[in-house]
C-alpha positions in Angstrom: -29.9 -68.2 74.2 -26.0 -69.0 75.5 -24.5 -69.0 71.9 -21.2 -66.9 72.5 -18.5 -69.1 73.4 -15.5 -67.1 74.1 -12.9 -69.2 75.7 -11.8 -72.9 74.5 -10.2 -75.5 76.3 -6.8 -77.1 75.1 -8.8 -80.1 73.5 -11.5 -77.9 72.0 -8.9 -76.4 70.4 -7.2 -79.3 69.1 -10.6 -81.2 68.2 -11.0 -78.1 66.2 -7.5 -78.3 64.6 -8.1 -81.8 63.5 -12.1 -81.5 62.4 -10.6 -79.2 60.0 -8.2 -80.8 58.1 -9.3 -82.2 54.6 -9.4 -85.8 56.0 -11.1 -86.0 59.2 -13.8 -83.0 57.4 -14.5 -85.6 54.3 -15.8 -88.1 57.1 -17.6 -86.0 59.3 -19.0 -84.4 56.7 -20.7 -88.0 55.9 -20.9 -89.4 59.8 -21.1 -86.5 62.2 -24.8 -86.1 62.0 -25.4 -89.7 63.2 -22.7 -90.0 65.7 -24.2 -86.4 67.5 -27.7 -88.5 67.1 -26.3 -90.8 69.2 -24.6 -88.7 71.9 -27.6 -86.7 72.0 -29.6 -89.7 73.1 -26.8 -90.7 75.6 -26.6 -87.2 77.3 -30.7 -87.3 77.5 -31.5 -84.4 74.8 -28.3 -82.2 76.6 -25.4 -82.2 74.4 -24.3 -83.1 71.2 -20.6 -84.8 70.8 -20.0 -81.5 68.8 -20.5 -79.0 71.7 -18.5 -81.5 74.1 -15.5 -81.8 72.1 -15.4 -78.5 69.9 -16.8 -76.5 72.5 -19.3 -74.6 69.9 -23.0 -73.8 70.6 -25.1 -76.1 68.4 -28.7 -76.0 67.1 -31.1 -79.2 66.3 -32.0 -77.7 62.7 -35.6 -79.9 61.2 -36.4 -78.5 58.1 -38.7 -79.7 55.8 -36.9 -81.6 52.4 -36.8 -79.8 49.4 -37.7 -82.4 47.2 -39.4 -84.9 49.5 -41.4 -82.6 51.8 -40.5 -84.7 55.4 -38.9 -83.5 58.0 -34.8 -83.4 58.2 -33.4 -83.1 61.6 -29.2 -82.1 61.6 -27.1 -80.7 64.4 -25.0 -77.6 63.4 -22.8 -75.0 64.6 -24.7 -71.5 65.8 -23.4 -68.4 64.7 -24.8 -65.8 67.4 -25.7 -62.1 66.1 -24.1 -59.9 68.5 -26.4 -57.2 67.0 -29.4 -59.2 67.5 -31.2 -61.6 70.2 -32.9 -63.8 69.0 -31.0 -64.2 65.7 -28.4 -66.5 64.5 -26.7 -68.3 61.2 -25.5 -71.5 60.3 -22.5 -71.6 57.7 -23.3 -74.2 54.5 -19.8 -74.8 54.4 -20.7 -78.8 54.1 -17.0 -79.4 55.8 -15.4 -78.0 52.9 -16.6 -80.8 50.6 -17.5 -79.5 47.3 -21.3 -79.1 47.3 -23.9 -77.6 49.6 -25.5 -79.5 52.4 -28.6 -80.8 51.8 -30.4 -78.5 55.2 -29.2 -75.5 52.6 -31.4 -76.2 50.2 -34.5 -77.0 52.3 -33.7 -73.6 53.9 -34.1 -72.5 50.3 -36.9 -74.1 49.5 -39.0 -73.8 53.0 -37.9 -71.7 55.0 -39.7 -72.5 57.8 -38.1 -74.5 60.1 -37.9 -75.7 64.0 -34.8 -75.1 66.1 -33.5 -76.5 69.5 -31.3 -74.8 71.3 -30.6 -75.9 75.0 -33.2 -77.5 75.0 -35.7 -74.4 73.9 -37.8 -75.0 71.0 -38.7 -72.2 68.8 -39.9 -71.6 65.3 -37.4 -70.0 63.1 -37.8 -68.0 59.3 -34.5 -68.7 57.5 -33.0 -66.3 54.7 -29.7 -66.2 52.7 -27.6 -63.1 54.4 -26.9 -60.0 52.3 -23.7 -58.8 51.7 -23.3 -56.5 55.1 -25.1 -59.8 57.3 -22.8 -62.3 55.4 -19.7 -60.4 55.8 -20.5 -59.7 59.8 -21.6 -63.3 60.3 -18.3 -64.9 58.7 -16.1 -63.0 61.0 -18.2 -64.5 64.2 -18.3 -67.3 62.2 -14.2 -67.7 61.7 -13.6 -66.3 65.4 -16.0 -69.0 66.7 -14.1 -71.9 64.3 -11.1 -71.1 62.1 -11.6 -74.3 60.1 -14.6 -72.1 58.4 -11.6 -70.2 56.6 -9.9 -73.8 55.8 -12.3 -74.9 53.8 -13.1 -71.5 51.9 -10.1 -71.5 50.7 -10.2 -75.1 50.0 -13.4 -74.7 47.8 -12.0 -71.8 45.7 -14.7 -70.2 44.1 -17.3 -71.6 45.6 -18.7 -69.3 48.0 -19.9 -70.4 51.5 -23.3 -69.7 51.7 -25.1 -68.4 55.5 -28.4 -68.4 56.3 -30.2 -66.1 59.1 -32.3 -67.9 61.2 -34.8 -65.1 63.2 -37.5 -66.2 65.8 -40.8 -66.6 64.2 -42.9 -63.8 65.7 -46.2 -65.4 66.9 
């Protein structure tokens, strides 16, 4: 499932400098979605703008809406388990911005949902980590994308949430 990324390139780092600074997060965190749409159609289904310019492995998250029941589909950044094939977590960091993402509380709500990673589809079961996942998962997490510690500390008390997404057995 070629999640680790271990070695960025000078702009990946830089892209990643910038993505995390209070400004440029506050506008992602309301455009990003629909500009990887769009460079996911351009690349053919390949590549999201995200994984080109960041350098970070990304799934194509549908979940089903909390409230409204229809599908959601929303690029975000893979957190490989190195303990686990098969297994990975998304960060509801929402950019730093001050609330949770919506995909967090359809996670929540249904945790059912479909993932699509290099172009593999697979059925996922989603559940909040525990205490010994979350605290393993946020030092990938920070490893893979220091900006994750930026906007911790940038939403005080709130605490990020994760979420473990595991291959639904058939």
């Amino acid at each position: 499932m070629g999640l680790a990324k271990t070695h960025y390139s000078l702009l990946n780092i830089i892209i990643q400098r910038i993505s995390s600074t209070r400004f440029v997060s506050r506008f992602f965190a309301r455009n990003l979605y629909r500009i990887d749409e769009f460079y996911l159609k351009l690349s053919h289904g390949r590549k999201t703008l995200t994984q080109v310019l960041a350098g970070f492995s990304v799934v194509l998250l549908t979940t089903t809406g909390a409230r409204s029941g229809l599908p959601h589909t929303t690029p975000l950044a893979c957190i490989p388990d190195p303990h686990h094939a098969g297994q990975f977590a998304v960060i509801a960091s929402n950019l730093g911005q001050p609330h949770h993402p919506a995909w967090y509380y359809n996670l929540k709500a249904h945790p059912c949902a479909t993932g699509v990673i290099d172009r593999q589809v697979k059925t996922y079961i989603a559940h909040e980590a525990n205490d010994e996942e979350y605290a393993r998962f946020w030092q990938v997490a920070i490893e893979i994308y220091p900006g994750y510690q930026l906007y911790q500390e940038r939403l005080g008390k709130r605490r990020i949430p994760i979420m473990v997404l595991t291959v639904e057995e058939s």
